[in-house]
C-alpha positions as CSV (number, residue, x, y, z in Angstrom):
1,X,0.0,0.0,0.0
2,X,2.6,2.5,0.9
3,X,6.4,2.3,1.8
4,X,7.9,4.6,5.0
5,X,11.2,4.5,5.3
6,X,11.8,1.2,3.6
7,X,8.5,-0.3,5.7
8,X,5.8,-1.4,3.8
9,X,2.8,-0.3,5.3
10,X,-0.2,-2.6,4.2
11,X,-3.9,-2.0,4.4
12,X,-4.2,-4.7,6.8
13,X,-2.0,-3.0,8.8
14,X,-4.0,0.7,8.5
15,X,-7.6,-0.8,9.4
16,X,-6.0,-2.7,12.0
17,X,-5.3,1.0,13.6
18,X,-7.5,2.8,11.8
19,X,-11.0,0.3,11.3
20,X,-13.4,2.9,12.4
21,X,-12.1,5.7,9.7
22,X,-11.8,3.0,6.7
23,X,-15.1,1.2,7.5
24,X,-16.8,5.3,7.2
25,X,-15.0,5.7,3.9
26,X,-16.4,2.7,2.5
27,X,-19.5,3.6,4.5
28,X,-19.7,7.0,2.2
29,X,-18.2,5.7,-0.8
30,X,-21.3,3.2,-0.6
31,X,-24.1,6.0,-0.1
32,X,-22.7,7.7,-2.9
33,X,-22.5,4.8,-5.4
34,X,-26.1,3.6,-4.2
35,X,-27.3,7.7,-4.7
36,X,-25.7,7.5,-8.3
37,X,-27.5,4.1,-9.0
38,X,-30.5,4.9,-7.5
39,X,-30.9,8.5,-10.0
40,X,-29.7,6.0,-13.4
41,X,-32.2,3.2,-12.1
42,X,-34.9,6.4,-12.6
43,X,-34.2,7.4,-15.8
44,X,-34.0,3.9,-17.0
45,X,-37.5,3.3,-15.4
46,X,-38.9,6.6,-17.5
47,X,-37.1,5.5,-20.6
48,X,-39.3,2.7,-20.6
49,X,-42.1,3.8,-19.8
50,X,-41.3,6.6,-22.8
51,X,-41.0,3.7,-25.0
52,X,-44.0,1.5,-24.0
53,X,-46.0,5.1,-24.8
54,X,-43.9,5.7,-27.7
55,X,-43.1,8.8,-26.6
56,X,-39.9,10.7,-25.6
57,X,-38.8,11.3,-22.3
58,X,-39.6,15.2,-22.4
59,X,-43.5,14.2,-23.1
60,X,-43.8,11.5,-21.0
61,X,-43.2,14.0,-18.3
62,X,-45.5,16.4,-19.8
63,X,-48.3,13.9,-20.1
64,X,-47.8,12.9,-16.4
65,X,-46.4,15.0,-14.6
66,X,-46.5,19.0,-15.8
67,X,-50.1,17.9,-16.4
68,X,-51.1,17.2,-13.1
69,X,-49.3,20.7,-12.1
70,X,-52.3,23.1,-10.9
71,X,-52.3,26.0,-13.2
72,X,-53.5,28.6,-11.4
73,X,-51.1,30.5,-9.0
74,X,-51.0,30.8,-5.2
75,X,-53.5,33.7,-4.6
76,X,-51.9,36.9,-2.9
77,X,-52.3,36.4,0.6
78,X,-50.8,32.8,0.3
79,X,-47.6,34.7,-1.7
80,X,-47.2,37.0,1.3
81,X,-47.7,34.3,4.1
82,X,-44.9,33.0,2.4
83,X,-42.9,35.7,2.2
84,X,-43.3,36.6,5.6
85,X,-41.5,33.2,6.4
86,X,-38.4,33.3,4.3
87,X,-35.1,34.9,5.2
88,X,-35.0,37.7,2.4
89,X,-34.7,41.6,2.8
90,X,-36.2,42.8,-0.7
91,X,-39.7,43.9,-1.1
92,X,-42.2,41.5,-1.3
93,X,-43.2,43.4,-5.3
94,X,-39.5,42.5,-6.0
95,X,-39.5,38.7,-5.4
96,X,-42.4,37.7,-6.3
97,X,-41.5,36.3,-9.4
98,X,-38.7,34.3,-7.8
99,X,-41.3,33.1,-5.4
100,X,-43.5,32.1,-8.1
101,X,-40.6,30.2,-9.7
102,X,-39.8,28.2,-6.4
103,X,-43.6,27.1,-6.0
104,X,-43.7,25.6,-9.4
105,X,-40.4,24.5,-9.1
106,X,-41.0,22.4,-6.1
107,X,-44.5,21.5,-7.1
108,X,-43.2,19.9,-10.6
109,X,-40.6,17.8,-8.5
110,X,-43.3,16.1,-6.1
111,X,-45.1,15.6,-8.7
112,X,-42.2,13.7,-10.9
113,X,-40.6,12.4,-7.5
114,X,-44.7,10.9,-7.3
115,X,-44.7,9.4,-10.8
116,X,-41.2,8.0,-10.5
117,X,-42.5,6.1,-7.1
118,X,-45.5,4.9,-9.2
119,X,-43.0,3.2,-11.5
120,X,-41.3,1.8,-8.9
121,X,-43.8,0.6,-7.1
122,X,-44.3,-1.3,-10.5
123,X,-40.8,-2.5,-10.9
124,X,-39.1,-5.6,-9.4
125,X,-36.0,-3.3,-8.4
126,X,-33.5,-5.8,-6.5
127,X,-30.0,-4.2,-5.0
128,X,-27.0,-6.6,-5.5
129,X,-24.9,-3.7,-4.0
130,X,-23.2,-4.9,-0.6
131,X,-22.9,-2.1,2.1
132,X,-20.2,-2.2,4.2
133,X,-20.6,-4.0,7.5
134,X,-18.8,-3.7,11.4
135,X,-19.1,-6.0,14.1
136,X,-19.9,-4.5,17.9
137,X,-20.1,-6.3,21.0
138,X,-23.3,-6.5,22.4
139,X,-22.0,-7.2,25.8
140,X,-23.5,-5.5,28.7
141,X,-26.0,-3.8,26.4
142,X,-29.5,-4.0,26.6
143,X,-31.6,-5.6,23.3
144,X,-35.4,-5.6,23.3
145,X,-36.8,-8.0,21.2
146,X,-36.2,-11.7,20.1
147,X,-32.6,-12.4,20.4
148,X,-32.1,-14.2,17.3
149,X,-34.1,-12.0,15.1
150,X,-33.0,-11.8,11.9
151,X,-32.3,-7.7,12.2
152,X,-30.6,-6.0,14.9
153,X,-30.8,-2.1,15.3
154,X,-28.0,-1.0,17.5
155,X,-28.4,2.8,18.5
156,X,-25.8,5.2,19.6
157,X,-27.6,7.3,21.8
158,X,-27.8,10.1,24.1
159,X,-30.5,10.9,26.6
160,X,-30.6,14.6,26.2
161,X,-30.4,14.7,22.4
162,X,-33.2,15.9,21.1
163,X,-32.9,14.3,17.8
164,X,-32.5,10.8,19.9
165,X,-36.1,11.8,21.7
166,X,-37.3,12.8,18.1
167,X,-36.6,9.5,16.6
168,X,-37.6,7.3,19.7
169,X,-41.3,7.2,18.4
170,X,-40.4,6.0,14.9
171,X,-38.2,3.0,16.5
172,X,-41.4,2.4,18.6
173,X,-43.5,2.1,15.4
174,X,-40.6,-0.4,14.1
175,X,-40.9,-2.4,17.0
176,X,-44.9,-2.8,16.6
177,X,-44.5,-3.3,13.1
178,X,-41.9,-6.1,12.6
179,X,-42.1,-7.5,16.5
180,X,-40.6,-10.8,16.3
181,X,-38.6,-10.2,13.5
182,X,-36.3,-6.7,14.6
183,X,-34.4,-6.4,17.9
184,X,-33.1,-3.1,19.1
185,X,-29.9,-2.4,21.6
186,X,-28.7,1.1,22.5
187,X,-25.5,1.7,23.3
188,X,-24.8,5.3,25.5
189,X,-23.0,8.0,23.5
190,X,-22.8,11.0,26.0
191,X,-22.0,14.1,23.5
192,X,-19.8,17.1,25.6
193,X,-22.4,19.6,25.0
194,X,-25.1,17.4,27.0
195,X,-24.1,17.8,30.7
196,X,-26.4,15.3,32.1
197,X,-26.4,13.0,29.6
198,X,-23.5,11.0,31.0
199,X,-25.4,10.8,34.5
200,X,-28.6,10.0,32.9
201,X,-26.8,6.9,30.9
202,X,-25.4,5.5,34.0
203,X,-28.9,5.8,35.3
204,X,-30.2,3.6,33.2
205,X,-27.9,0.7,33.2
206,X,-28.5,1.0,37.2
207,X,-32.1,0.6,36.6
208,X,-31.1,-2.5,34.0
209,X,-29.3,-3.8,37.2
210,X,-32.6,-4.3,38.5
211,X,-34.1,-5.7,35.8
212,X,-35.9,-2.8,34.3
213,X,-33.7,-1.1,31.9
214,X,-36.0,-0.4,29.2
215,X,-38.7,0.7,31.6
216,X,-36.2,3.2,32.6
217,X,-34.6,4.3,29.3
218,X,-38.4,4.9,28.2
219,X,-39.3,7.5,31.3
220,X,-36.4,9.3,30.4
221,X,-37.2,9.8,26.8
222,X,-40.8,10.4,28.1
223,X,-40.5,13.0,31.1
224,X,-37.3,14.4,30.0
225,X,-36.0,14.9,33.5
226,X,-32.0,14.2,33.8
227,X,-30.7,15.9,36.7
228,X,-29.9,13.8,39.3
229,X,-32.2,14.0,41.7
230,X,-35.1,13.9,39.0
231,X,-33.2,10.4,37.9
232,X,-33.6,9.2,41.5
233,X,-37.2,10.0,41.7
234,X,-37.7,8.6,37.9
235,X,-36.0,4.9,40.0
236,X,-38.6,5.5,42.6
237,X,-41.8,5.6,40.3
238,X,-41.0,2.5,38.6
239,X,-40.8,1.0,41.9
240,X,-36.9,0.2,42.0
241,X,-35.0,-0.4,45.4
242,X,-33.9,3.3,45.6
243,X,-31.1,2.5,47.9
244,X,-29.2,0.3,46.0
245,X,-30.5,2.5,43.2
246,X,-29.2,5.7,44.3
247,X,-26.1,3.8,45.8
248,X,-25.3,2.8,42.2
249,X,-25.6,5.9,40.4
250,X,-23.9,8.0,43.2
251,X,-21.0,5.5,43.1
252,X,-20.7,5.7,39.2
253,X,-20.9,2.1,39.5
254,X,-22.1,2.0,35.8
255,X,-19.5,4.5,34.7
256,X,-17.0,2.4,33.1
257,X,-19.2,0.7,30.7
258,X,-20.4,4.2,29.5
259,X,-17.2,5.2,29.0
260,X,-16.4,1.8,27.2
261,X,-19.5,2.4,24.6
262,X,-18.4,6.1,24.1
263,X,-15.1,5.2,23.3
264,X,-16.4,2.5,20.6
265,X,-18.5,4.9,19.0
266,X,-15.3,7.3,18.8
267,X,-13.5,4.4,17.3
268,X,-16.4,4.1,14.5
269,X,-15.8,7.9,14.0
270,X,-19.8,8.4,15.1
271,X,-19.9,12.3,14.9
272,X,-23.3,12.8,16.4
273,X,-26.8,11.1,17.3
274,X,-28.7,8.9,17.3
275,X,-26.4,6.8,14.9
276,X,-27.7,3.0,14.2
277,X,-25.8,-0.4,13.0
278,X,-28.5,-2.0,11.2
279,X,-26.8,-5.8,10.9
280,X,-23.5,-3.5,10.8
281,X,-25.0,-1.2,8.1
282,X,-23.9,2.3,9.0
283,X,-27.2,5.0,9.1
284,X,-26.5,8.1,10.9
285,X,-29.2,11.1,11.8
286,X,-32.9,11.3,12.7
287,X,-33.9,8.9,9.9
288,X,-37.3,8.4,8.6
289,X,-39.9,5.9,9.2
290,X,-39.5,4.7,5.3
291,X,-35.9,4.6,5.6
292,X,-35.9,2.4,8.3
293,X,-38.4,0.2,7.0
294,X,-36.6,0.2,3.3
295,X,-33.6,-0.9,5.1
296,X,-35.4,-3.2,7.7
297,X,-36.9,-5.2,4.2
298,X,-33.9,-5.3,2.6
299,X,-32.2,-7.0,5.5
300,X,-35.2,-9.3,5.7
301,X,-35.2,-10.1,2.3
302,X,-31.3,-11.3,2.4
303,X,-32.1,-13.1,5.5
304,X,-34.6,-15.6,3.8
């Protein structure tokens, strides 16, 4: 791979001390690709559907798409409501062409972005792309669900993130949807910013001590309360022993395995939260509901 000094330096030897940063260049290099793919497998489903019409491309669109475009304009006061939430110093008289422009702009692309789906909900579209894939430990972590269900959804997490407590329903919706068949651990990720999120973290794996981890992990997403003694009285309405409760988390008894799950997300170069492994498949952000579940099916779908 590269010489230093007369040492050759192989790749084996980089992603044995760098795994985390090769893994998220393959991880990126893979999202590209399947973006690139994903835009040409598009076109090719409009080219032949142009065909089967015997039509071109241009009027295939025209016929399905600019057609379905309403004609008539936003009336005025709907062209000054939204002016009065955009970002712009010039007169309202002096934009309002550009503002006509973006409506029918972004009107023509849901509307093509609609007819595309139509077509692919047509098409048998199979993915024989591979994504890159890590291994975790899922020692000491909590999974709820079947343990040998065919998908796992690790989260990197953080109880004060607000994108974390924005996702949390969406996971929950998973879990309804595919119980039996999708397991989900979390792994603590306590960003610098978050003060209490450390504490809160420990918290929880003393209340998995006792047996009722995601109990616990759930109030705190619920109520929202992190300081410590709101954590203490959180341990107390699910009806933990509060001693050995507040015993643990005053101790930092559960500390070291935070630290330990931190310091593995660090290693996978996890930049923010949540962040998921889905079977090793890296997703990062506040995902949507489809996403998941277009990923969930895929993984399913291999699995059989």
């Amino acid at each position: 791979m590269v010489e230093v000094n007369g040492a050759k330096l192989t790749l084996a030897d980089f992603e044995a001390k760098r795994s985390g940063t090769l893994f998220q260049a393959r991880n990126t290099y893979y999202e590209t690709l399947r973006k690139a793919m994903e835009d040409y497998i598009n076109e090719y489903l409009l080219q032949q559907q142009a065909q089967k019409e015997n039509v071109t491309v241009a009027q295939l669109l025209e016929r399905h798409v600019n057609s379905v475009i309403p004609k008539e304009p936003p009336s005025e006061d709907a062209l000054r409501l939204y002016y009065e939430g955009i970002d712009r110093k010039e007169p309202y008289e002096t934009i309002r062409g550009a503002i006509l422009d973006h409506i029918r702009d972004t009107r023509m692309a849901k509307a093509k972005a609609a007819y595309i789906e139509s077509l692919r909900s047509q098409a048998q579209v199979v993915f024989r792309l591979a994504p890159p894939r890590t291994t975790v430990s899922l020692k000491d972590v909590p999974v709820r669900g079947v343990q040998a269900a065919p998908v796992t959804i690790v989260e990197y997490a953080d109880y004060e993130c607000p994108y974390c407590q924005q996702v949390q329903p969406t996971l929950d919706r998973l879990e309804t949807d595919y119980k039996g068949k999708v397991a989900f651990a979390y792994k603590n990720f306590p960003l610098p910013m978050h003060p209490h999120a450390e504490k809160a973290a420990e918290a929880a794996l003393c209340a998995g001590a006792q047996g009722k981890y995601w109990e616990y992990h759930d109030r705190l997403y619920k109520v929202k309360e992190l300081d410590v003694p709101q954590l203490k009285q959180s341990a107390a309405a699910l009806q933990l022993d509060t001693k050995t409760f507040d015993e643990c988390l005053d101790s930092g008894k559960q500390a070291e395995i935070v630290k330990t799950q931190s310091a593995e997300g660090q290693g996978l170069q996890i930049q923010g939260t949540p962040s998921f492994l889905i079977n090793g498949r890296f997703i990062s952000g506040g995902i949507s509901y489809e996403d998941f579940r277009r990923i969930v099916e895929e993984e399913l779908s291999s699995a059989r």
